[in-house]
N, C-alpha and C positions, 0 to 999 in steps of 0.2 A: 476404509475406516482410517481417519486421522490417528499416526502417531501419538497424541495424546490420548485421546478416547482409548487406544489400542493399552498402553500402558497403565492409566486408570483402572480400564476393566480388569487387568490381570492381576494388578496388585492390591489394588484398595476393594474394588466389589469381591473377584474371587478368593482371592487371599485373606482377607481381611476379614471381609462378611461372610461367605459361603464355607471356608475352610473352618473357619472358627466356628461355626455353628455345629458344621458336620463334627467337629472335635466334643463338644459339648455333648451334643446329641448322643454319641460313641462314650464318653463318662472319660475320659483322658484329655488331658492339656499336656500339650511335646516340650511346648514353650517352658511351663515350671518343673519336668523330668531334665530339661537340657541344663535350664539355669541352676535345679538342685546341685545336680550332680559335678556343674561347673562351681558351683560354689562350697561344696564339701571339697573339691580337689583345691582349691585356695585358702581355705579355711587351712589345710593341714600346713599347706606352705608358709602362709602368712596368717601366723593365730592372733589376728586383729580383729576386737568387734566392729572396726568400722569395715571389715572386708564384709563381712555377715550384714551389717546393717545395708551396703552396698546390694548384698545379692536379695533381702530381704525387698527394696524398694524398688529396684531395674524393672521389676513386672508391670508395675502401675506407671510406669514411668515411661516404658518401651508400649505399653496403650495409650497412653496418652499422646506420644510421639506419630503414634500410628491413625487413632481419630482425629490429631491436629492436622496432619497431612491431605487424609481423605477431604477436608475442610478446606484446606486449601488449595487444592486441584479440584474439587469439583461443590464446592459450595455445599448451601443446606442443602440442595436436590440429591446432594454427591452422598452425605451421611441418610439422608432417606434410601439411595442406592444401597449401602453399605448395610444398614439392618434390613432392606427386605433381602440382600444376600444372606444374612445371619439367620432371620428365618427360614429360608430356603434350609440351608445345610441342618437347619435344628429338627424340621419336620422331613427331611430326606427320609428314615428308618421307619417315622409312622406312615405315610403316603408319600410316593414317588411321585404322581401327578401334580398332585398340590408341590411342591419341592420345587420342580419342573417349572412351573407356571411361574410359582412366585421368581427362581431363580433366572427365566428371561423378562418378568418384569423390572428385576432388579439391573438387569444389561441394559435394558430399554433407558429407563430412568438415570443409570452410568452415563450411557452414552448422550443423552440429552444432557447432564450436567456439563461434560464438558466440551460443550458446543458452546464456540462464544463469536460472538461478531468481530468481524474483522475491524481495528481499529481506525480509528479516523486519522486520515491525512491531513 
């Protein structure tokens, strides 16, 4: 597996789509317990509403970052990768099979994303 492919799948299919799904599925986001709790400890040091509007906005912002990304390493194929990783992790706790399936279709579909022709000479 190309070093691309190999990083894609790890960060933007697993990471992205299957971890985040599994989080939802599970009723807990790590992501807004970290940024809360980073942002009451800043709040106290710097009692700025722009520190608060900061920690307020970093969420949609750090998703955005993160479906821009998968878009740009592996195209539309790449964010079709991505949510059938999300559904994977979302359906993990009602069916493992279905999960399963859907989460090597979604490697499948990764790794076809970012397969590109070798450029011309």
């Amino acid at each position: 597996m190309a070093k691309r492919s190999r990083a894609f799948l790890w960060q933007f299919v697993i990471g992205l789509g299957f971890l985040s799904g599994l989080w939802t599925a599970i009723g807990i986001d790590p992501e807004a317990l970290v940024l809360g709790a980073l942002g009451t400890a800043f709040e106290r040091l710097v009692p700025d509403p722009a520190v608060r509007t900061l920690f307020v906005v970093l969420p949609t912002l750090l998703l955005l970052l993160s479906v821009y990304g998968a878009y740009r390493k592996g195209g539309a194929l790449g964010l079709a990768a991505v949510i059938l990783a999300y559904l994977a992790g979302l359906s993990l706790l009602a069916s493992t099979a279905t999960a399963l399936v859907l989460l090597l279709a979604a490697i499948a579909v990764g790794f076809l994303a970012t397969r590109r022709k070798a450029p011309r000479r």
